[in-house]
C-alpha positions in Angstrom: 117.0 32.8 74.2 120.9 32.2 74.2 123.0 35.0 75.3 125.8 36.5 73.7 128.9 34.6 72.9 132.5 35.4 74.5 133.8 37.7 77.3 131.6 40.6 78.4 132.5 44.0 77.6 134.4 45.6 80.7 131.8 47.3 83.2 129.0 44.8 82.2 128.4 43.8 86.0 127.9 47.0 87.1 125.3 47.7 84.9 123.3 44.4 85.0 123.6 45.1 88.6 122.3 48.7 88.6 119.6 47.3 86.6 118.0 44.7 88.4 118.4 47.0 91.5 116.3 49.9 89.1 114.6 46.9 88.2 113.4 45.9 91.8 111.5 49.1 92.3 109.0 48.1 90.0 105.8 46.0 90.5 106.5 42.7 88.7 103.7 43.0 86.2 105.4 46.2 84.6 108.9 44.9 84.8 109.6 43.1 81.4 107.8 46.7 79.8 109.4 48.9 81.6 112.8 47.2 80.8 112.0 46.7 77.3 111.2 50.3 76.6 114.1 51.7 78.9 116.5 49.2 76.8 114.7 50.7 73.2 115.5 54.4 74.4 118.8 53.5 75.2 120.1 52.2 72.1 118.1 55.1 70.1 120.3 57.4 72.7 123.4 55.6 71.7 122.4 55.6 67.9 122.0 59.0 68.0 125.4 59.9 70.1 126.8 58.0 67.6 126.0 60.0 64.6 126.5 63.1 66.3 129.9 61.7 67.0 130.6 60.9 63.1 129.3 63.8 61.8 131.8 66.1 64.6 134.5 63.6 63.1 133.8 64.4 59.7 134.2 68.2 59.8 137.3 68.0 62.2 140.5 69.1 60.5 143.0 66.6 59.3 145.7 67.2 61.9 146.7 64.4 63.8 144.1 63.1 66.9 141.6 65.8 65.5 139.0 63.5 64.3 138.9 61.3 67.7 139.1 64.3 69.7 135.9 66.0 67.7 134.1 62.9 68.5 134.9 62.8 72.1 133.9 66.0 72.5 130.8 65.8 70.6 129.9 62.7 72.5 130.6 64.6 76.4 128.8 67.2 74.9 125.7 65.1 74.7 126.1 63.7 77.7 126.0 66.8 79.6 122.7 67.2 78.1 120.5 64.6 80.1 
């Protein structure tokens, strides 16, 4: 399988690098699992901080900024969460 094309997004070593360390701590017949099912409940996280992130933007008054700042907001918000 080819890897993506072009320049990594910024702070792309750090996290391949946090997760082969994570990564180490598991017995070698569960790692491929384990990394496939902590990658799936990642991007559903992200999907979901996303949307929560539109939908803040969507009611957020038209004043300048007001929009970006809802979705910031919304998206700390969930973070706070975990």
């Amino acid at each position: 399988m080819a890897g993506p094309t072009g320049r990594a997004p910024r702070g792309t070593r750090a996290l391949v690098t946090t997760i082969m360390e994570a990564l180490d701590g598991i017995p070698e017949v569960s790692r491929k699992s384990a990394f496939r099912h902590a990658s799936a409940t990642v991007r559903d996280k992200l999907i979901v901080q996303s949307e929560r992130a539109k939908a803040a933007a969507r009611r957020a008054s038209g004043a300048p900024g007001a929009k970006r700042a809802a979705a910031a907001a919304a998206i700390a918000r969930a973070s706070r969460r975990r």
